[in-house]
C-alpha positions, 0 to 999 in steps of 0.5 A: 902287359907292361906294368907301368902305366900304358901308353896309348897307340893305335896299330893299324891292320889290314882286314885280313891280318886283323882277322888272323891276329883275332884268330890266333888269340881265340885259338891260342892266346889263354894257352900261351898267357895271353890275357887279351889281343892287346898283351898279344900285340904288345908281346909281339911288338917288344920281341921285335923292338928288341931284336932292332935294339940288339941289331942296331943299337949294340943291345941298348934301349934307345933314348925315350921319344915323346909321344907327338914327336912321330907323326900320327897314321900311316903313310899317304898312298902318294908319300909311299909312291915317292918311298919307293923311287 
């Protein structure tokens, strides 16, 4: 887990992939380090922010974004729709 103050987000899963993230850590999580399903997230999480800085942004962080600034939930079934067209 960070060691600055944490933040506050909400990731959304579906039933079936929450079940397997609650899985892997009882099955895996205090051999590989893990204190929580929350490092586990976070951990996985980073990896990826970092693979997308390397990808898109020569390797850089990206200049910090404010919380409120990204609105909050996932997207309306109709917002989707009009995504895919």
């Amino acid at each position: 887990m960070s060691k600055h103050k944490p933040a506050s987000f909400t990731p959304y899963f579906t039933q079936t992939d929450a079940d397997q993230v609650r899985a892997a850590f009882l099955a895996a999580g205090q051999a590989e380090g893990y204190r929580s399903v929350t490092d586990l997230i976070e951990a996985a999480v980073m990896r990826e922010v970092k693979r997308l800085q390397r990808k898109h942004n020569q390797g850089r962080k990206w200049d910090p974004v404010a919380p409120g600034a990204l609105r909050p939930g996932r997207r309306t079934l109709e917002e989707e729709k009009n995504r895919a067209l």
